[in-house]
SEVEX-746043 format. One record per residue (C-alpha): residue in three letters; x, y, z. Coordinates in Angstrom, 3 decimals, decimal comma, padded with zeros to 6 digits. Each point is the difference from the previous one (the first is absolute). Layout:
residues N
{ALA; {X; Y; Z}};
...
end
This chain:
residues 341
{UNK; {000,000; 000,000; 000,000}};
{UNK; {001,661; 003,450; -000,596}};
{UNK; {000,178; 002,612; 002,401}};
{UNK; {-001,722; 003,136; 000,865}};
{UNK; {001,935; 003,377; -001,515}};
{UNK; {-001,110; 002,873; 002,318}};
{UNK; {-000,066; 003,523; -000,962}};
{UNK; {-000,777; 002,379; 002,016}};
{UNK; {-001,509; 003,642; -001,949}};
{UNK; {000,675; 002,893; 002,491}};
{UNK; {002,410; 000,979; 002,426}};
{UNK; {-001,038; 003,048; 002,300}};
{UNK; {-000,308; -000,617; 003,878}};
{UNK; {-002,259; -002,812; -000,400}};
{UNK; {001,090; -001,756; -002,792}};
{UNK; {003,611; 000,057; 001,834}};
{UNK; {-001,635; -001,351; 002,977}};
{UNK; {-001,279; -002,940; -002,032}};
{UNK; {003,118; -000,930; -001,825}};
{UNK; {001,901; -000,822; 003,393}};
{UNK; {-002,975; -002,685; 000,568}};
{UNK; {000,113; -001,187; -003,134}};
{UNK; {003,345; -000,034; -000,877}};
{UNK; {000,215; -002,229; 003,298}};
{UNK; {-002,553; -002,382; -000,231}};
{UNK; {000,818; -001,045; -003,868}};
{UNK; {003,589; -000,558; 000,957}};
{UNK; {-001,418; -002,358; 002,790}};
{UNK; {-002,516; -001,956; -002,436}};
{UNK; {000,659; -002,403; -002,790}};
{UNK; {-003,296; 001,331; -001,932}};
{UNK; {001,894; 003,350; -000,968}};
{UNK; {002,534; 001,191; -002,042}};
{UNK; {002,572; 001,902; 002,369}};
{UNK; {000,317; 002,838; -001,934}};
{UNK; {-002,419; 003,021; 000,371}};
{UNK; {000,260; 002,488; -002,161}};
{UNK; {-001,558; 003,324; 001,013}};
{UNK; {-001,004; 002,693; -002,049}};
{UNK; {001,042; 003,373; 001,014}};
{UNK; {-000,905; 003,019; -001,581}};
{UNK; {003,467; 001,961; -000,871}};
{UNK; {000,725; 003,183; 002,055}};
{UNK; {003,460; 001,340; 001,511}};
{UNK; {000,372; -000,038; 003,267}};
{UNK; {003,353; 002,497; 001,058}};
{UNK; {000,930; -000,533; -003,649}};
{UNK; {-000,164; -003,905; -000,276}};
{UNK; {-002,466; -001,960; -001,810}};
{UNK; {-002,715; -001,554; 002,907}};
{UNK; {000,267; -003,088; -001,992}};
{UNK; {003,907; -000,253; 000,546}};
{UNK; {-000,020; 000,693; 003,418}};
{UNK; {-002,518; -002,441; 000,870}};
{UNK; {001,701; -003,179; -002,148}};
{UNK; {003,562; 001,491; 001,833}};
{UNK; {-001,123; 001,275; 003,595}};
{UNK; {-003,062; -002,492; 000,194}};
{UNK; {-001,873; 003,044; 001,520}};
{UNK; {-002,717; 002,249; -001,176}};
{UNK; {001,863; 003,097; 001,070}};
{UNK; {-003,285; 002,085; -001,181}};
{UNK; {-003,150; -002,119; 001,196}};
{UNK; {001,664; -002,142; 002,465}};
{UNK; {003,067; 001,079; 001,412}};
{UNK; {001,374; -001,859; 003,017}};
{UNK; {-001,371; -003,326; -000,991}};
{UNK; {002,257; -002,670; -001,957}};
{UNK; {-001,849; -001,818; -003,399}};
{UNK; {001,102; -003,443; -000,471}};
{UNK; {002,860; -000,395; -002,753}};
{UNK; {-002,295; -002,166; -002,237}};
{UNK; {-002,304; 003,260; -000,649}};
{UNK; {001,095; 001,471; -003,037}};
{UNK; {-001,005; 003,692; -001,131}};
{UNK; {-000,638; 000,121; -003,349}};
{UNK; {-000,868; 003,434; -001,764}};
{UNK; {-001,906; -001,235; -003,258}};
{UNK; {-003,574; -001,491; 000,794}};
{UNK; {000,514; -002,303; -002,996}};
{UNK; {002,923; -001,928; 001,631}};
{UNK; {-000,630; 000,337; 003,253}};
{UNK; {-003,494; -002,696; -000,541}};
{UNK; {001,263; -001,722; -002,985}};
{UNK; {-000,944; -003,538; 000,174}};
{UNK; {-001,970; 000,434; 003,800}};
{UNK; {-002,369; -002,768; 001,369}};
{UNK; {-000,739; 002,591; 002,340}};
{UNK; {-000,349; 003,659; 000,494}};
{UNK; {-000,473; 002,257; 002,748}};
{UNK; {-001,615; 002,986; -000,483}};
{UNK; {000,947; 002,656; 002,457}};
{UNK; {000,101; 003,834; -002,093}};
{UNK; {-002,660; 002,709; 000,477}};
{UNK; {-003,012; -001,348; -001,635}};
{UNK; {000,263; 002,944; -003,351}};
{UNK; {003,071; -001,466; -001,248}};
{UNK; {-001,551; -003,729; -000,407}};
{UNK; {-001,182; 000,565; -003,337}};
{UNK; {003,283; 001,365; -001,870}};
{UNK; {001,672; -002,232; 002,020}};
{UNK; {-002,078; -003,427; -000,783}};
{UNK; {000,173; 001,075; -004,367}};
{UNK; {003,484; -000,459; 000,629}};
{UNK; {000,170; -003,158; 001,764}};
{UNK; {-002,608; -001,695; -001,739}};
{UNK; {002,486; -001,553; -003,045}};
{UNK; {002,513; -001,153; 002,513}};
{UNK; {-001,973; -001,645; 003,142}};
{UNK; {-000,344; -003,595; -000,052}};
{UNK; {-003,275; -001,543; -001,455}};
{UNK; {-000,294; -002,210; 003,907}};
{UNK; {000,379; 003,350; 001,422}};
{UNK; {-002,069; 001,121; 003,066}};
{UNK; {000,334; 003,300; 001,920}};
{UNK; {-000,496; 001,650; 003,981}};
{UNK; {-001,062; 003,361; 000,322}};
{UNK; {001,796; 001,765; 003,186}};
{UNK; {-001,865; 003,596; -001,097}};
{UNK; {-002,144; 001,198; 002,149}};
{UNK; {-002,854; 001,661; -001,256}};
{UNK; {-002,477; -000,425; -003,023}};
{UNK; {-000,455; 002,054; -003,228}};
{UNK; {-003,376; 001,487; -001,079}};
{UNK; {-001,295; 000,838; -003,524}};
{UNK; {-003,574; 001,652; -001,066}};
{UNK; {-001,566; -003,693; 000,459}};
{UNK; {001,423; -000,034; 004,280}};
{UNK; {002,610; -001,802; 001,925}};
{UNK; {002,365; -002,122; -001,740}};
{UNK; {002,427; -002,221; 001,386}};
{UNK; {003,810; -000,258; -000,642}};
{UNK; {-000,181; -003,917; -000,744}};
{UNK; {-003,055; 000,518; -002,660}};
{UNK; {002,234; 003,037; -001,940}};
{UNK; {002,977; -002,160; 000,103}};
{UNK; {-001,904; -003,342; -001,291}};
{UNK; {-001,776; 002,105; -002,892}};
{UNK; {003,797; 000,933; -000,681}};
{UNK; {001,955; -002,911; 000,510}};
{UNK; {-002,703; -002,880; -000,219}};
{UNK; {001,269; -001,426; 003,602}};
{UNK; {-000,979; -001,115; 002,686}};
{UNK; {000,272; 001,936; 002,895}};
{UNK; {000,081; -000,062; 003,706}};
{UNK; {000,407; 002,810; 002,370}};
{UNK; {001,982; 000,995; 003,366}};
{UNK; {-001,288; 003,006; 002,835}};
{UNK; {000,204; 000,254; 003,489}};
{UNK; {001,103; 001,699; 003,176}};
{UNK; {003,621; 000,140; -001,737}};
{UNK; {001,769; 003,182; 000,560}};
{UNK; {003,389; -000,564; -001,953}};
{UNK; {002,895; 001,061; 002,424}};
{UNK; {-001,633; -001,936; 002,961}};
{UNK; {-000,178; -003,121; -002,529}};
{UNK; {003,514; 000,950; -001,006}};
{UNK; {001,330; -000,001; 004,069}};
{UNK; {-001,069; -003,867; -000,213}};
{UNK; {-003,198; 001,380; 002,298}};
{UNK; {-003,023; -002,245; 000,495}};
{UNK; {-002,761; 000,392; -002,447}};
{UNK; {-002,943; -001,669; -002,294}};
{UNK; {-001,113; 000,462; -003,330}};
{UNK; {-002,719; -001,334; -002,083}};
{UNK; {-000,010; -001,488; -003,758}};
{UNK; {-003,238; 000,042; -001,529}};
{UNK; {-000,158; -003,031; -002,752}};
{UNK; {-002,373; -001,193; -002,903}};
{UNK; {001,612; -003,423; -000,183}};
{UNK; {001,862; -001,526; 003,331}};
{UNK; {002,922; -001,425; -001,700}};
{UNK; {000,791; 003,560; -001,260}};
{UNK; {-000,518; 001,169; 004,087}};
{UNK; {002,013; -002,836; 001,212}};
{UNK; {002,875; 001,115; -002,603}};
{UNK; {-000,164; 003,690; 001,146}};
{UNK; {-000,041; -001,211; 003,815}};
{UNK; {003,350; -001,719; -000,662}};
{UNK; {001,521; 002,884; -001,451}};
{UNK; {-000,582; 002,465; 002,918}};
{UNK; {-000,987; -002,318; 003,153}};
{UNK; {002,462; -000,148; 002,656}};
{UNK; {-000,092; -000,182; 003,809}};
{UNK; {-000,063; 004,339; 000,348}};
{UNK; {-002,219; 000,092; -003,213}};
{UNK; {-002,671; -002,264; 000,413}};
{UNK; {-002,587; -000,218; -003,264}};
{UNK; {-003,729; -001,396; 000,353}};
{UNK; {-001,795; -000,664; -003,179}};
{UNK; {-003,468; 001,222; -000,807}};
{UNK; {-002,137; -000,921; -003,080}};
{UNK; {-000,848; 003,610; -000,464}};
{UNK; {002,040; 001,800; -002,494}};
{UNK; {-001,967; 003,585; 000,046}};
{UNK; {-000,231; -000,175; 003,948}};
{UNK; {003,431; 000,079; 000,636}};
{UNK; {000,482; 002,729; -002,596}};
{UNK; {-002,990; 002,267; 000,725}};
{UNK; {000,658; -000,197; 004,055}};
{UNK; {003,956; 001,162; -001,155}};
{UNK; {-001,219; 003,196; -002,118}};
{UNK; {-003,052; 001,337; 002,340}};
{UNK; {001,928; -000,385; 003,410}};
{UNK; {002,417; 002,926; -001,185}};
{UNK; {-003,320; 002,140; -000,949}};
{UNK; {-000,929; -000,609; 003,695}};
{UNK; {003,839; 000,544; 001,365}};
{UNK; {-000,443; 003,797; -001,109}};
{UNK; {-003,228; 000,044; 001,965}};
{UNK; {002,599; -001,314; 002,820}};
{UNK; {003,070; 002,727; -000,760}};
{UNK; {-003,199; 002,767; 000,006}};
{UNK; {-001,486; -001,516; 003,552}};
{UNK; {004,211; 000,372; 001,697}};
{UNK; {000,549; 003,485; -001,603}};
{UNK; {-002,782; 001,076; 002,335}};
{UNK; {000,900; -001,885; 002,524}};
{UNK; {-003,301; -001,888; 000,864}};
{UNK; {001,442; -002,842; 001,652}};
{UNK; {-000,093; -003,801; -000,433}};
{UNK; {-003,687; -000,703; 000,551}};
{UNK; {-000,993; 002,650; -002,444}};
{UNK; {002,586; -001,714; -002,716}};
{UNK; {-001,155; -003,576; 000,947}};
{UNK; {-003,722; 001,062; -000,498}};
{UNK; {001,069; 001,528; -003,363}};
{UNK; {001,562; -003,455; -000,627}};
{UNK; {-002,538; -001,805; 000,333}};
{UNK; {-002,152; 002,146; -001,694}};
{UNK; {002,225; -000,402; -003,346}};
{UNK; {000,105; -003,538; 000,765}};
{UNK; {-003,509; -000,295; -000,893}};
{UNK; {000,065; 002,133; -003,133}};
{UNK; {002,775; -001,946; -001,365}};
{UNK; {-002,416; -003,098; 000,565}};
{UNK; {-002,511; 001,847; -001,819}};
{UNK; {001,123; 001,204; -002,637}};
{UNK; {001,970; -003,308; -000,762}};
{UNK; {-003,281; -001,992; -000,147}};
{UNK; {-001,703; 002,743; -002,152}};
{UNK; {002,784; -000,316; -002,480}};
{UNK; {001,081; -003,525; 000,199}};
{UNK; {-002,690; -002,294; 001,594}};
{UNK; {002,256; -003,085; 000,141}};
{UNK; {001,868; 001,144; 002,466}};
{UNK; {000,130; -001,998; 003,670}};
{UNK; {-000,175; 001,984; 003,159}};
{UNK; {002,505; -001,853; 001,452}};
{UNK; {002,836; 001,168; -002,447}};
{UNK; {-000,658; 003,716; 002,364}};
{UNK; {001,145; -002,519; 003,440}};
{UNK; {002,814; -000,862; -001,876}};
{UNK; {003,714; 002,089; -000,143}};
{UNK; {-001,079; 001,925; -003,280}};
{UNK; {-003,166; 001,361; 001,688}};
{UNK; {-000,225; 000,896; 003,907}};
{UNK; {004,093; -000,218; 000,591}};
{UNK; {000,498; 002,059; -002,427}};
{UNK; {-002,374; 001,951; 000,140}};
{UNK; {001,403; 000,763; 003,783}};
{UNK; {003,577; 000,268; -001,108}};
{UNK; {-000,713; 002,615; -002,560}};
{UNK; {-001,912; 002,093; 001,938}};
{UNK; {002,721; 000,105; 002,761}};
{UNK; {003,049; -000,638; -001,733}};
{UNK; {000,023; 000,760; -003,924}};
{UNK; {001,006; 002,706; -002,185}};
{UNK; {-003,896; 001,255; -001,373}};
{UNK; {-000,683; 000,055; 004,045}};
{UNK; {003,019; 001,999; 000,665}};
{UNK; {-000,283; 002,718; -003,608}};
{UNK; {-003,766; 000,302; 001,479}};
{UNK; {001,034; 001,202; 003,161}};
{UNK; {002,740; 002,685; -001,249}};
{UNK; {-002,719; 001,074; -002,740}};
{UNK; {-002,038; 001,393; 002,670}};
{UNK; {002,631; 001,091; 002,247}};
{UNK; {002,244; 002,141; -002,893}};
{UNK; {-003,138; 000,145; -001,952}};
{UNK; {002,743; -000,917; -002,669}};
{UNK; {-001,772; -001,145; -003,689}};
{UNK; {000,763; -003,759; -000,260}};
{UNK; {002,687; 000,093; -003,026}};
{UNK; {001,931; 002,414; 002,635}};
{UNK; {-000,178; -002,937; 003,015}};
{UNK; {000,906; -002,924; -002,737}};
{UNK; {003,161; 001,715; -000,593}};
{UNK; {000,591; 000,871; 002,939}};
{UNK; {-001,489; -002,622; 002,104}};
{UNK; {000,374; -003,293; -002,478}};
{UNK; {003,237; 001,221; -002,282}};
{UNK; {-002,533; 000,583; -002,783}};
{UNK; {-001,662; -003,173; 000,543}};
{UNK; {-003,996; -000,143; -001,261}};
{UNK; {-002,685; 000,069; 002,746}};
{UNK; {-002,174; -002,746; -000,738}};
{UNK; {-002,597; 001,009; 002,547}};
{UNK; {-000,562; 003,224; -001,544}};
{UNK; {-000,515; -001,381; -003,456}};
{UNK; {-002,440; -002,685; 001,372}};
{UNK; {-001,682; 002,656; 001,469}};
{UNK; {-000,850; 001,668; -003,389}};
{UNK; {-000,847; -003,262; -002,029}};
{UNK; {-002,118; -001,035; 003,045}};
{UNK; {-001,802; 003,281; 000,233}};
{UNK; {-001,007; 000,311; -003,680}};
{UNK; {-001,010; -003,706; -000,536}};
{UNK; {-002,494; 000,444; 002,847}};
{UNK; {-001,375; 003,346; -001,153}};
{UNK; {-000,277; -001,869; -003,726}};
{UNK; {-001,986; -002,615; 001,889}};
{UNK; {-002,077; 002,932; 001,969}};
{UNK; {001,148; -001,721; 003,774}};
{UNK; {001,532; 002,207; 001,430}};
{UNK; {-002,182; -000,366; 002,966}};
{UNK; {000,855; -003,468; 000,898}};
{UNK; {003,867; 000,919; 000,513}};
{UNK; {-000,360; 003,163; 002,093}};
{UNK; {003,923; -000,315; 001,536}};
{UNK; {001,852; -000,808; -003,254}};
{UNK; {-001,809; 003,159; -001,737}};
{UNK; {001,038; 002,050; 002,940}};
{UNK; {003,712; -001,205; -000,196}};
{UNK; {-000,012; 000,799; -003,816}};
{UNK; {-002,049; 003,661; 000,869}};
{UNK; {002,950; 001,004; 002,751}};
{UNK; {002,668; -001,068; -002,044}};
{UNK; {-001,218; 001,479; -003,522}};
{UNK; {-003,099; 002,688; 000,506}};
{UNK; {001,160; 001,863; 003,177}};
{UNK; {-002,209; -001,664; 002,217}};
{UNK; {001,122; 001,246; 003,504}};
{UNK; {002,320; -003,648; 001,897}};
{UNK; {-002,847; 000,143; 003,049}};
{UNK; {-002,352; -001,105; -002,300}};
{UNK; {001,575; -003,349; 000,092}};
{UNK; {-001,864; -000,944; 002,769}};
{UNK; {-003,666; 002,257; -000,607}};
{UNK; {-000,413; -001,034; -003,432}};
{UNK; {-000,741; -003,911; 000,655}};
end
């Protein structure tokens, strides 16, 4: 039986994160290849090519400095190369650059190929949500899995404790994914619920702002749990009003309520939220300043979710995410966070 060639399209903070896991675990199991090529898209860092430093330094200096990647990752510049001939791709790039991205890979991917999504959020169009796995199978004609939970990349990095979830259509594609990330500080459960996982990952940064909004004014933790909770239910909502297949349980699991928690306490959209109100800053300024020029993908949720439920005239059943998208785009006063649900 051949093995499994892994390629691995992104490289930011997350995507850096992922390649120390993976790079591990294939070296460690006959199934794989041991070479992982990553693609990396080209910038100089103090003069030197990001891609050069990486394959010589085994560090991303830019996205994750301080944390070694295993000498079997390779950075490759050229999308083309860097997947040629994969069994299996993971997809971990902000969610506007999967289309150029898949026309590019599509001559050069293997026909067994199968693929992970790692992004979290979804992508909308004048028809409503769309997931990241349905754009990349109309591109690619793949199957696809996909990976979200309570999985903040430097704490994975530091070896720390954590879960994640991978959503799967068919279980021998989830059991392959498990093996490539699953270890004893990264523990994977599987769920037969592709758009849960993926759904749960996009709306809990829309509700994260409604988080960084509740700390700015500094309403304390019962107000923010209560606010929580409160998003909890919308993202249940509006999940079943857009996808109807998918199982309540997928919100118990790490992708849902975990992370749900750890983003609103811990993540970047909670933390840009809370210095939008405090600076009263516009959000390109706090991205730069905050994130290195890093996209928000709260903010942009935010939007898409706003406008798909005003197309759909309900509005009125998802009183807390319109008021996060009114504070953070109309002006809406912050202390309406808490008056306007």
């Amino acid at each position: 039986m051949s093995l499994e060639r892994v390629a691995i399209v992104g490289s930011g903070n997350w995507g850096s994160a992922a390649s120390r896991l993976i790079g591990k675990n294939v070296q460690q199991n006959p199934r794989f290849e041991k070479q992982v090529k990553m693609w990396v898209y080209e910038e100089l860092v103090n003069g030197e090519k990001l891609t050069e430093i990486i394959n010589t330094k085994h560090e991303n200096v830019k996205y994750l400095p301080g944390y070694k990647l295993p000498e079997n990752i390779v950075a490759v510049p050229d999308i083309k190369e860097a997947v040629k001939g994969a069994t299996v791709l993971v997809f971990v790039v902000p969610h506007q650059f999967i289309h150029n991205l898949c026309v590019q890979m599509k001559p050069v991917i293997s026909s067994h190929c199968r693929g992970i999504s790692l992004i979290k959020g979804i992508d909308f169009d004048e028809s409503g949500p769309l997931l990241i796995t349905d754009i990349i199978k109309r591109e690619l004609n793949i199957p696809m899995c996909a990976l979200s939970g309570a999985n903040i990349a430097n704490e994975i990095a530091a070896g720390k404790f954590c879960e994640t979830t991978i959503g799967y259509e068919n279980e021998q594609d989830g059991e392959l994914m498990k093996q490539l990330f699953h270890d004893d500080m990264f523990r994977v459960g599987l769920v037969k619920d592709v758009a849960g996982v993926q759904v749960c990952g996009a709306l809990k940064n829309v509700i994260a702002l409604g988080a960084g909004f509740c700390d700015a004014l500094e309403m304390g933790n019962n107000t923010k749990s209560a606010l929580m909770r409160i998003g909890l239910i919308e993202m249940q909502r509006f999940t079943k009003k857009y996808y109807s297949n998918v199982k309540l349980e997928t919100f118990m699991e790490s992708c849902g309520v975990a992370d749900l928690i750890t983003t609103c306490y811990g993540g970047r959209n909670r933390k840009c939220a809370e210095a939008f109100v405090r600076t009263k800053k516009s959000w390109e300024e706090l991205e730069e300043e905050l994130l290195g020029g890093q996209k928000l993908q709260g903010t942009t949720t935010a939007k898409d979710v706003y406008l798909t439920l005003k197309k759909d005239n309900v509005l009125e059943e998802f009183p807390h995410m319109v008021t996060i998208y009114r504070i953070a785009f109309e002006g809406l006063p912050p202390e309406r966070i808490v008056l306007d649900i």
